[in-house]
Each structure stands twice: as structure tokens, then as C-alpha cells.
N, C-alpha and C positions, 0 to 999 in steps of 0.2 A: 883330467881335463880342467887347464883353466881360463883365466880370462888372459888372451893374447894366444893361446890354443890355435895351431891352422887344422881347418877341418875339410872336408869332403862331404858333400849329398848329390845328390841326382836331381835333377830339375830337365821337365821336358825332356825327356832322354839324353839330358850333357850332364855330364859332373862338373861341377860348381864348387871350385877353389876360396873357402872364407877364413876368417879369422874371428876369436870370441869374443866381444866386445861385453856382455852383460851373460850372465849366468842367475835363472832363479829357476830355483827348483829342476823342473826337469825342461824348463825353459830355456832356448836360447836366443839372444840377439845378436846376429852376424852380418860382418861388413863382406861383401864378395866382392870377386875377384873385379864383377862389373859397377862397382862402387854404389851397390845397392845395399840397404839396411834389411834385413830381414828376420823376422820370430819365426823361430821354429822348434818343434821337438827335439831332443836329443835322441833318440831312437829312429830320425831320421838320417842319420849320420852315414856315410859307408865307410870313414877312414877317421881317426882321431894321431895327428903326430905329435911323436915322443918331444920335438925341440918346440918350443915356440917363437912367436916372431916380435922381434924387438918393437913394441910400441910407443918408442920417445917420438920417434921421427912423426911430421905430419900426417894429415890424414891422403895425400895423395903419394905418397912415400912409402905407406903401405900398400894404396893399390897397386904400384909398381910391384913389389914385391911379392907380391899375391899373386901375378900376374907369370911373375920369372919363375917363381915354386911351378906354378902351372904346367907351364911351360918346359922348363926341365923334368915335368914328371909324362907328360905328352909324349917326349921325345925318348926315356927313357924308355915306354910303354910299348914304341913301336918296334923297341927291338926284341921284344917277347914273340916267340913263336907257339902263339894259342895250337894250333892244331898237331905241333913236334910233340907239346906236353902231352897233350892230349892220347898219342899216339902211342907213349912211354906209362900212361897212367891208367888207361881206361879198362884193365882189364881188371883191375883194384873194384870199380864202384862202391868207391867209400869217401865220404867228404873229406877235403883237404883241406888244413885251415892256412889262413891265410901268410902265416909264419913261414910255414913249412912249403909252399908254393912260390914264397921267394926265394927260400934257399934252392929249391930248383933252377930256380931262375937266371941268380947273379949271384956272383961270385963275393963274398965277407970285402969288407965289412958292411953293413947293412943298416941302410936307414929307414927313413920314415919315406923318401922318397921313393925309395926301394920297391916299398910294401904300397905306397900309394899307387907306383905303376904298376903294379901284379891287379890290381885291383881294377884300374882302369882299363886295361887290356881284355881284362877279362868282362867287363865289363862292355868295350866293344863289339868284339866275338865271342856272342851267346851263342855258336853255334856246336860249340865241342861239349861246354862245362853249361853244369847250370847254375847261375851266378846269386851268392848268396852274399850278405854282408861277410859272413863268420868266416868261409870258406866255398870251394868251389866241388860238385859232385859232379864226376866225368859219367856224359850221355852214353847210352851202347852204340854197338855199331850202327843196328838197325834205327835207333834216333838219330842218329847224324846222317845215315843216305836219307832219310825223310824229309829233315827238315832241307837238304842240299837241292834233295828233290822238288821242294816246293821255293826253292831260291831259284833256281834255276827256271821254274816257270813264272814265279814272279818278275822273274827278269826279261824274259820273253813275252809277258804280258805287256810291259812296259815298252819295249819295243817295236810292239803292235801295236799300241795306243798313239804314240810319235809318229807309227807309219800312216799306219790309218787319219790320222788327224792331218799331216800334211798332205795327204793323197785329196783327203774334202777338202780341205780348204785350199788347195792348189783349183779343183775344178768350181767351187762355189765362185773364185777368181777370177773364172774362165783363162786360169791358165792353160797348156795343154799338158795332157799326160798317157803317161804310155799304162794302158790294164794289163798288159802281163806282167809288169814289175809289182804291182798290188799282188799284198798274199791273200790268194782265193778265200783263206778264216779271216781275214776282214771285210770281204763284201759278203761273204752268208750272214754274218755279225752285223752290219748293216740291215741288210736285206729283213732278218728277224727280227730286228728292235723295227722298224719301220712297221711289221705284217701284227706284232701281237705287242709291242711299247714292253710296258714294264713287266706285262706276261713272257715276254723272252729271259731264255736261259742268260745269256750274255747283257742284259741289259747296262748293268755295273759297264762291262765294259764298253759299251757302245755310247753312253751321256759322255764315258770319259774322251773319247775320239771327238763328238760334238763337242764339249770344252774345249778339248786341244786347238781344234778347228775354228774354235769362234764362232760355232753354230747352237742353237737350241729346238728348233723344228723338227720332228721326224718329215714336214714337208721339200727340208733341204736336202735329208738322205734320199728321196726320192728324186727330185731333181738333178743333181747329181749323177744317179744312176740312168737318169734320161740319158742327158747332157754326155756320159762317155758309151751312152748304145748298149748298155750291160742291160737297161730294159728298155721297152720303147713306152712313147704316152700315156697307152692303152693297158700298159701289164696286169695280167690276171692275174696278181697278189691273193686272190682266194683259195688259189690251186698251192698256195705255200701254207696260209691258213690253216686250210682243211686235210693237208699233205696226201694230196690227192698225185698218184702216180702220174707222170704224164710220160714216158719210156717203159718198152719192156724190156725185162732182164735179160741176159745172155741164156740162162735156162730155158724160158718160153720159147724164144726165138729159135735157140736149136733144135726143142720138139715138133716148132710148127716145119721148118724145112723138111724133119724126119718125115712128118705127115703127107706134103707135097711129095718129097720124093715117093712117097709107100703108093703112089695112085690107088687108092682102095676102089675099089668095085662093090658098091650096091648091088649092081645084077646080080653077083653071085652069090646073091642069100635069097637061101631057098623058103625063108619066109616072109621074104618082102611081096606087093604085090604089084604088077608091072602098070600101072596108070599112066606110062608116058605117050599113049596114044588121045588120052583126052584133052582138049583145048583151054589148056591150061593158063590162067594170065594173072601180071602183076600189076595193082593199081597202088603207086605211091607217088609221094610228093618228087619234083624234078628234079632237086639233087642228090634225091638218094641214092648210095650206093649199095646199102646192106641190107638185100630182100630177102626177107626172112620167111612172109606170109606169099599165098599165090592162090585163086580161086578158079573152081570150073562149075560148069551148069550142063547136066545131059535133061535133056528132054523124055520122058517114057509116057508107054499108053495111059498111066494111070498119074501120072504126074512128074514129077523132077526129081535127079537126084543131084544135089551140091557140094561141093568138096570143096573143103580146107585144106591146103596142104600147106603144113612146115617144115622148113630143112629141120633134119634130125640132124642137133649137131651133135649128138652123141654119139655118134656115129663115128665120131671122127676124135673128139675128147673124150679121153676116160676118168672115170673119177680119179681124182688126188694125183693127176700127172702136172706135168711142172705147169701146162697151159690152167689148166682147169685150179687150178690151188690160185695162182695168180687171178683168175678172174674173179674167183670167190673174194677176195682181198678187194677187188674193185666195184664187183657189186651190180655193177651195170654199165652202160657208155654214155657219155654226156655230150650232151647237143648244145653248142654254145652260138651265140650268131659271130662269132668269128673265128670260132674251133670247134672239132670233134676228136673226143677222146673213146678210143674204142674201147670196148671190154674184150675184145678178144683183138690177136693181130691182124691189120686189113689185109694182108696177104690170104687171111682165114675169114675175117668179116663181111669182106670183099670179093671174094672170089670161091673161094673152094668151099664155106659155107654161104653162098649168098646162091639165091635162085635166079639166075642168069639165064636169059634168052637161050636155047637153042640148046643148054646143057644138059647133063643126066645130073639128075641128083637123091641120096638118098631120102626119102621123108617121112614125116607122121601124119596121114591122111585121115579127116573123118570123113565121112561118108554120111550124108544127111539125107534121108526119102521125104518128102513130104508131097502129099495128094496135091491134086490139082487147085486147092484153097488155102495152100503154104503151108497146111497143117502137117506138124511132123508126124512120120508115123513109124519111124526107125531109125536106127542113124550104128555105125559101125566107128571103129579107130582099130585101123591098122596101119603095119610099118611101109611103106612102099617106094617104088622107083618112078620119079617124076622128072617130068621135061616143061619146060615153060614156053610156050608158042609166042605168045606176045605180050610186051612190055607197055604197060600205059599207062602214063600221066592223069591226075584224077581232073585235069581239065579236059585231056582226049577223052577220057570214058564220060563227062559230064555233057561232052557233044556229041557223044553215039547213044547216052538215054533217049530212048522215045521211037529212034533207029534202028540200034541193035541189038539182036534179036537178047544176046545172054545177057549184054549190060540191062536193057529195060526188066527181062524178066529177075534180074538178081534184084535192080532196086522194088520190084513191087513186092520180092519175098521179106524184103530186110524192111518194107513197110509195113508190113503183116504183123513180121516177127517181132519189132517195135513196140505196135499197139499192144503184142498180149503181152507183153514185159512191161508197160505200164498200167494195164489195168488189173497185173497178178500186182501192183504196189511201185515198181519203178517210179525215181526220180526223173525228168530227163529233163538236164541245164542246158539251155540253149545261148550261148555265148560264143560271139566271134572271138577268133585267133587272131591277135597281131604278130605277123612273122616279120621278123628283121635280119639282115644280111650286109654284111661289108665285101661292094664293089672291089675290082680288084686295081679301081684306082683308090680305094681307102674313101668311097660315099659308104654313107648308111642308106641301106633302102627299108623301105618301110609297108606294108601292103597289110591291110586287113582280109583275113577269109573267115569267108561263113561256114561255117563246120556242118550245117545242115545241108551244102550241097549234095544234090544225089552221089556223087561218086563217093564222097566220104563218110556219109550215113551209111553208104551201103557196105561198105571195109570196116567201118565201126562195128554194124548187126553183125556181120559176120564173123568177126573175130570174139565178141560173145557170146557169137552163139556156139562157135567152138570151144570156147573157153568154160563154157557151162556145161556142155555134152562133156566133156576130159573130167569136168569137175566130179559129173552123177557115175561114168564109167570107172573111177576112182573112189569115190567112197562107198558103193555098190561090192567093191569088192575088197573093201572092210582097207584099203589100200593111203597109207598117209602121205599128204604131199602139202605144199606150199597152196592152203585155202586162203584167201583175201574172204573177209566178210565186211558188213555194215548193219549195225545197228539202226533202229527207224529212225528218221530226222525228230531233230527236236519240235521240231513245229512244220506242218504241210501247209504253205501256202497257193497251190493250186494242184489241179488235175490236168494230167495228160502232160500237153506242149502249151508251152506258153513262150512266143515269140519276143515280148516286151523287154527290154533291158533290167530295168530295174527289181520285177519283180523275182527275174532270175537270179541278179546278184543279192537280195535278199535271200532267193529258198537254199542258195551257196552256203549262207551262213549259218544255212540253220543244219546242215547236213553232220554226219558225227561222224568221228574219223572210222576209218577204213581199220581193219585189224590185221593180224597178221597172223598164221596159228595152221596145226597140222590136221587139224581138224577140219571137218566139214562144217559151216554153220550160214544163216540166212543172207542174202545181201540184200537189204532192202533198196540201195540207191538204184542196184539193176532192176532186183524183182525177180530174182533167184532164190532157188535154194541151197545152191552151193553153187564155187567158183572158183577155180583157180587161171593165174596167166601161166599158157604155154607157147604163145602165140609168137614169141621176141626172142626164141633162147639165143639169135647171136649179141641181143642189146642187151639181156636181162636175166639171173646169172636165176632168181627165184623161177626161170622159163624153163633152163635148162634142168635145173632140178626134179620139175616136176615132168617133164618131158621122160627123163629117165626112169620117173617111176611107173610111166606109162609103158615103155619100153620092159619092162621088169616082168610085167604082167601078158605082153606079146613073147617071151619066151627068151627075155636077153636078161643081160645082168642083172645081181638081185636086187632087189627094191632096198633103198634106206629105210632102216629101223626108224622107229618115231624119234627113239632117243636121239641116236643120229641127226637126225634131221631137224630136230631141235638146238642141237649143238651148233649145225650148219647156217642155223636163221641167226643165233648169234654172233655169230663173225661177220655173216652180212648184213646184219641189221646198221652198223655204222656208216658204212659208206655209201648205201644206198639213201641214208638221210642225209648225207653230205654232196651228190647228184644234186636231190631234190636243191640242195640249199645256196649251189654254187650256180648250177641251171637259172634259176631264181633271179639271185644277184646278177648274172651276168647280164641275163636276158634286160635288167632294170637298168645296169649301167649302161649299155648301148641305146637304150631309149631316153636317158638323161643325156649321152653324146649328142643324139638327133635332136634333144629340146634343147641343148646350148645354138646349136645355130636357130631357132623359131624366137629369140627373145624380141618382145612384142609383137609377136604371134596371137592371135584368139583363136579359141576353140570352145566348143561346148563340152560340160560338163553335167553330169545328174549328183544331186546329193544324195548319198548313201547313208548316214547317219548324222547326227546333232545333240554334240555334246556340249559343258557349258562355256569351254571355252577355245575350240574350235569344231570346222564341220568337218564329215572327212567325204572327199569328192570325189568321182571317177572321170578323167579323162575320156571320151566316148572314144575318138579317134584312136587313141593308143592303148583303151584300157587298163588305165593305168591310175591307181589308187594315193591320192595321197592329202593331206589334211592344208585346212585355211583357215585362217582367225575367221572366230566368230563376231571380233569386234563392227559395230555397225549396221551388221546383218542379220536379218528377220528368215531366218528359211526353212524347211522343214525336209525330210527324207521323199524323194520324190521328186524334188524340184531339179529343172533345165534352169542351168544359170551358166553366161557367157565367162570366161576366164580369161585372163592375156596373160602369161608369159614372160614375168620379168628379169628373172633369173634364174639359172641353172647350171649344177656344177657335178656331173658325173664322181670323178673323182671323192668329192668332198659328200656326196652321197646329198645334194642339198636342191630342191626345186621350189623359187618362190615365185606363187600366183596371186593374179589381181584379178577381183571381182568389179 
């Protein structure tokens, strides 16, 4: 190599046509093709040729020239068929030098331009060889369908990103556009970069459709999706979050039909007991549909006998069938004020296990004696066949207190039973419910209830006190199930019932969580000594479990092993906190909906805590918790202080109040 030398290097993945203008050491100073001066190594080189180029002429006389070499080596290049060689060599896997790759190439005589465009060529399709200065070593088969493979989805990524991009920015436009011509993988790809951002799989590719589009918001992707009806205003984005089923599979569906069709018959088990002659009734909220619990009251000479009954849905679900495996997956069914997702199908939630007026149904009965001073003094569970006489509203049964005869005497027993469950240690939080509901003209309704009306203390006692009796009839006989316990609060701030607001949402936070285990152990928030729910099994999948094992012990299927049954709380331990979590959110964003139309509204407020730089406040009206600068204000845990309502933004999860 000398000085006037035409060379070849790589720049930015181009090959760069120069010539040698200074040589030192292993130095070189080159004029290219784009009439730039540049130092560079010589071991940056890919091609050194044999002729050089006449440097009398000017300095723009050689870029011409530089220029034309190029250029006739371009052209030469592309008449190389990389993938023929390829096709003829690769069974060699042996490197080829670059001599010996021309002679394949072109036919003698043989230049430097020759060997520059072997070089080049191969140099643009790195997909056969793998491209070396020296020579080229042909890929295997299985590296070429690989890398073709990942051409090919690169290529189709790239064409999704174009699609995607003018599809947003056609509707960010308010142009119109047709949603069946969008491929369904760029609106979940949307949809994900909007629910979890950079925590999405596809994020890479979702910023790139936002660029293409001229967007940077994930508030645009959501509009957007408004704007073409793929979601509406309101979309539950947590239900994508939490990936929380909202459809059942084709599997459930065909077992639950199987079941309808099979009409199974209760009566004909000869170890049920027939209680459908007692005056059976359900007291639930007014839009319930799925009655799971149902009570009666007989009168005797020496006192009362009370009965719990619930549908046995076991009866109807067996373990590990396609219904029962799916439900386990979900955990539980979730009450949202503008949805409900069942855990089992309403065909079954709703009807064939739900305790319906006038129907037979199979059930788990306890059977509670207590004297004529509510004091229990025996109590049975067994399996039986029940019929429900009458269906009532806890506002009907709250107007027949005092009147009739089984409503008065159940609330005076669930008053009894109350007292001795707080003063064996019970907690008991006395806090209204804010129920919310969307009209079916799209209003939010909004209604406070008192939970300590008679009819619902008295459904509350009762379903503890069945829940408590399953608990002691179950670990009595050494028998594992789904126990809930609690630990004693960390701090007792009063005794018995205490009506006042505040002091109640303090003894809330003093309270310790609730546990979960197959064990029997104390509950102090009841004031038990063991507990489990069986009360729910169509809502509540820990109901159904322990139902069966109750069942196990009446003379039907065997009971779960503990191991078992511990395996089983692991699969549902997820979803039933993702209930809790979405239940939550939902219920909070319908009450920020309702406080976007109150802006400059007042309302009262109690201060629940004070820290140093804000307070954090309860909405009395709504119940509803949330923080205030403490700039300005003197206040202390305890205090009514008036609030107004200056902004609120569901959506954006944001409520700003003024003191």
C-alpha cells in the first residue's frame, strides 16, 4: 500500500471509497469518496487495490474519480448472487478467502474492482456468509432459516408500527376509520402499553407507533380507543391489569349445560334431611341475585331452634371438574358498582345454585337449639333438602321488626349472640356503607346505609354464628379446612359498641390482619375460637372448599388432605387479593366520577391523622379517605372541618380539596 493507494473501510454500515494521501506508521490520512479528510488505522481497511489512482489531477478530479471506482464497484456488486454462492458452498464450512470468492464470482481477468465487489456484496447480505475482512465463512442451514426468521418478523414489526401509527394519528385527527381494517396485535399492544407503560411486553413497540403518530401520551392511546368505541369512558383497565377473567371458557360452559341438563335430585339421597316444610326466608340486598344463605326460626316448649341453610354447591360441582378448576383460578366473584363478575356461571350462580323462592334445593343446614335466653345449648350440621317460602329485602324485614313474629325474635337472638362475642373479646366496627350504583340512564347513585340496621346485624350474627359452629364441628373432628383467624388488635380503644365515627375508624387501624391457614386458631376481631366462611360457596371459592369438607364428614367425598388443601390456598391466594384490589379501585373510581360533577360542593370532613406535611381526612358522606396540605392549618386527629371540592379526576386517580 502506498500513497495514492484506493482503499475501502466501513463507516456507519457504508463502505467508504478513499484514497491515500499520507502514510505514517500504521497511520493513515484519507481523502473519500465524500471529499472528507480522515486518520485512520490501517487495520481498519476491508480492501486495499492493487492499481492506484493518478494523483496529478486536482483535488476535485480525484473525487470524481473516487466517486466512478465506487460506483462501478456498486454495480458490479449487485450482480453477485450472495445466496446461489451460498447455496453451492455451504456445505464446506470452511472460510473462503477473498481471492478465491472472486474466482467464483467473475469470470478472468480479475481486478481489484473485482475483489472490491465480492467484498461489498457480501458485505451487504450478511445473511448467507459471515463477513470477515480476510474472507467469508458460509452460515448452516439452520443459521440462515433463523436469522430469515427474525427478518421476516422484523419486517412485519415494521409494518405494524406504519399501521399502527397511521391508525392513531388518523383518529387523534378525528379522521374516521374503519376498526376491522386495525390488526387486533395493535390494539392489545396499545391497550398494554397504556394498562402497565414501560412494564409491558411490547412497550419498544408501542413508543414506536406513538412516534410514528406524533403522539407521546399514553393519555392519547386511551382516547383514541374512546373516540373509535373499542372502550368506553369508564373502561375497567384493572380487569386488564390484574388479568382478571371476565368470560367463561368453552370447557365450563359445556359442564354447566351437562349439569342443567342431568336435573339432579336432592330428594333422592337418602342422607339428606327433608326441612322443606320449615318457613324458610332470604334476607338480601335488592339487587341480589345469587342467594346463597337462607334462615328459619321454630319455636319449642323449651326454646328455639334456628337454622342456617346453604346451597350445597357441592352438590352440583365436583372437585377438579372443568367448572370447579376455573373457579379455583378466580377465587371469588367481584361486585363492582357498575359490573359483577361471577365465580361460577349465572346460569349456576343464579339459578340452579342460588336459593330461589318456591324451589327444592339441596343444602348444608345447621341446626342451632338455644333456651329460651338465646343461650345455645346444641346445634347439629347436616346435609339437607330445602325450599325457601319467602324472599325479603333487609328494608322488608327491617319494617316487620318489632311485628313479626320470626323477624323480632331472630333480631333479639342475634342481639344476645352479639353481646357474648364481645364480651368473650370481639371487636365490633361500627361503620356505614357507601353503596354506589350506575342508573341505566349512566347517573351515579349514591346512598349511605347503616350496617347496624336490624335486618343486617341480624344476617351478619347469623352467618357467624354458623360459621363458628362449621368451624368447632370441624376441628373437633381433628378435620382441616379453610380457618380465617386474627390476632388481638394492636391497641383496644374501647369496649363493646361504640357508635362515634372516629373512634371507630381509629380501632380499624389498629386491628391485624386476618390470616389464612388450615388450622384452627383464635379470632379475636369476632371473639371466637375458631372460624372458617362457608356461608358464600356460590361467591367464594375458600366457602366451597370448606363446605366440602364438611360434606366429607356427613358421609360423601373424602375430605382434602391438609397438604392438599394447602396447595389449594396457593392458587387462590392470588386472585382473591386481586378481588379485594380491583373491588377497591373500582368502587373509589365511581366515587371520584360522582365527585367530578360536586366541584364546589362542601361537605364535612373528620381528621383521621396529622402528619408533618399533610392531614389525611375522611369524607363523612362518602367515606372516603384521602390527604390535604397541612400548609396553614392548625388541626389535630379528631377534628370536623368543612371541605369544598375543587377538583376531581377519576380517571387520573386525583381529588383536590379546600379547607
Amino acid at each position: 500500500m502506498n500513497i495514492g493507494s484506493i482503499v475501502e473501510y466501513i463507516d456507519q454500515q457504508r463502505m467508504i471509497c478513499a484514497v491515500v494521501l499520507q502514510i505514517k506508521q500504521n497511520r493513515l490520512r484519507l481523502l473519500t469518496e465524500n471529499n472528507r479528510e480522515v486518520n485512520l488505522s490501517a487495520s481498519r481497511l476491508t480492501h486495499v487495490s492493487e492499481e492506484p489512482l493518478d494523483m496529478a489531477g486536482t483535488r476535485d478530479f480525484t473525487i470524481k474519480a473516487l466517486k466512478r471506482t465506487a460506483l462501478a464497484r456498486e454495480d458490479l456488486a449487485a450482480t453477485i448472487q450472495v445466496k446461489e454462492m451460498w447455496e453451492l458452498l455451504h456445505d464446506e464450512q470452511e472460510e473462503i478467502d477473498v481471492a478465491t470468492m472472486t474466482s467464483f464470482c467473475f469470470d478472468p481477468p480479475l481486478t481489484s474492482d473485482h475483489r472490491s465487489a465480492v467484498v461489498r456484496a457480501f458485505f451487504n447480505d450478511r445473511l448467507y456468509f459471515k463477513f470477515g475482512k480476510d474472507g467469508f465463512t458460509p452460515f448452516t442451514e439452520q443459521q440462515v432459516e433463523s436469522s430469515l426468521r427474525q427478518l421476516r418478523e422484523a419486517e412485519a414489526l415494521e409494518r405494524l408500527i406504519e399501521q399502527g401509527g397511521t391508525w392513531l394519528k388518523q383518529v387523534l385527527n378525528n379522521q374516521t376509520v374503519n376498526n376491522q381494517e386495525i390488526d387486533p396485535g395493535i390494539l392489545d399492544i396499545l391497550k398494554a402499553y397504556y394498562v402497565f407503560e414501560k412494564e409491558s411486553k411490547d412497550a419498544h413497540t408501542a413508543r414506536a407507533i406513538l412516534a410514528k403518530a406524533g403522539a407521546d401520551s399514553t393519555d392519547q392511546i386511551f382516547s383514541a380507543l374512546v373516540r373509535t368505541g373499542i372502550w368506553n369512558k369508564d373502561e375497567n383497565t384493572d380487569l386488564i391489569r390484574l388479568d382478571i377473567p371476565t368470560n367463561f371458557p368453552d370447557s365450563v360452559m359445556t359442564k354447566t349445560q351437562t349439569i342443567i341438563d342431568a336435573t339432579l335430585d336432592p330428594t333422592a339421597d337418602p342422607l339428606r334431611c327433608d326441612l322443606t316444610n320449615l318457613p324458610i326466608i332470604t334476607i338480601d340486598g335488592q339487587s341480589t341475585l345469587d342467594y346463597d344463605d337462607a334462615i328459619s326460626l321454630e319455636k319449642k316448649d323449651d326454646g328455639y331452634i334456628i337454622g342456617i341453610h346453604i346451597i350445597d354447591v357441592a352438590f352440583f360441582i365436583k372437585d377438579d371438574d372443568p367448572i370447579d378448576l376455573d373457579a379455583r383460578t378466580r377465587g371469588s366473584s367481584i361486585y363492582m358498582p357498575d359490573d359483577k363478575i361471577s365465580m361460577l356461571p349465572p346460569s349456576l350462580s343464579e339459578n340452579l345454585c342460588s336459593l330461589k323462592e318456591g324451589e327444592i334445593r339441596p343444602g348444608i343446614s345447621t341446626l342451632v337449639h338455644l333456651n329460651r335466653f338465646f343461650e345455645i345449648t346444641d346445634y347439629q350440621i347436616v346435609t339437607s333438602v330445602i325450599k325457601v317460602h319467602k324472599q325479603m329485602t333487609y328494608s322488608e324485614a327491617n319494617m316487620l321488626n318489632g311485628e313479626d313474629e320470626p323477624i323480632t325474635t331472630l333480631y333479639k337472638a342475634a342481639t344476645v349472640l352479639r353481646e357474648k362475642r364481645l364480651k368473650a373479646g370481639g371487636v365490633q366496627i361500627t361503620l356505614p356503607e357507601v353503596n354506589i350504583w350506575i342508573e341505566d340512564n349512566g347517573e351515579i347513585g349514591i346512598s349511605r346505609v347503616d350496617r347496624e340496621n336490624p335486618a343486617r346485624m341480624l344476617i351478619s350474627e347469623m352467618m357467624i354464628l354458623a360459621n363458628t359452629l362449621m368451624a368447632d364441628f370441624l376441628s373437633t373432628r381433628k378435620v382441616p379446612a379453610v380457618f380465617r383467624s386474627q390476632p388481638d388488635p394492636k391497641k383496644r380503644l374501647f369496649q363493646g359498641i361504640e357508635t362515634s365515627l372516629f373512634p371507630n375508624c381509629m380501632q380499624r387501624k389498629q386491628l391485624s390482619r386476618a390470616i389464612i391457614g388450615t388450622k384452627p386458631e383464635n379470632h379475636s376481631g369476632l371473639g371466637v375460637k375458631a372460624y372458617v366462611t362457608a356461608t358464600s360457596p356460590i361467591r367464594r371459592y375458600y366457602d366451597l372448599l370448606t363446605q366440602r369438607q364438611i360434606r366429607s364428614t356427613l358421609g360423601y367425598e373424602p375430605a382434602y388432605t391438609k397438604e392438599a388443601l394447602d396447595a389449594i390456598l396457593q392458587v387462590v391466594k392470588e386472585p382473591v387479593t386481586n378481588t379485594g384490589k380491583i373491588q377497591f379501585q373500582r368502587r373509589r373510581y365511581w366515587l371520584l366520577r360522582y365527585l367530578e360533577t360536586m366541584k364546589g360542593s362542601t361537605c364535612e370532613a373528620i381528621v383521621l391523622d396529622a402528619r408533618r406535611d399533610f392531614y389525611m381526612v375522611m369524607l363523612k358522606d362518602y367515606m372516603l379517605e384521602w390527604r390535604i396540605s397541612s400548609s396553614g392549618l392548625n388541626l389535630k386527629p379528631g377534628d370536623l372541618i368543612n371541605v369544598t371540592i375543587q377538583h376531581a379526576d377519576a380517571r387520573r386517580d386525583q381529588l383536590s380539596l379546600f379547607v
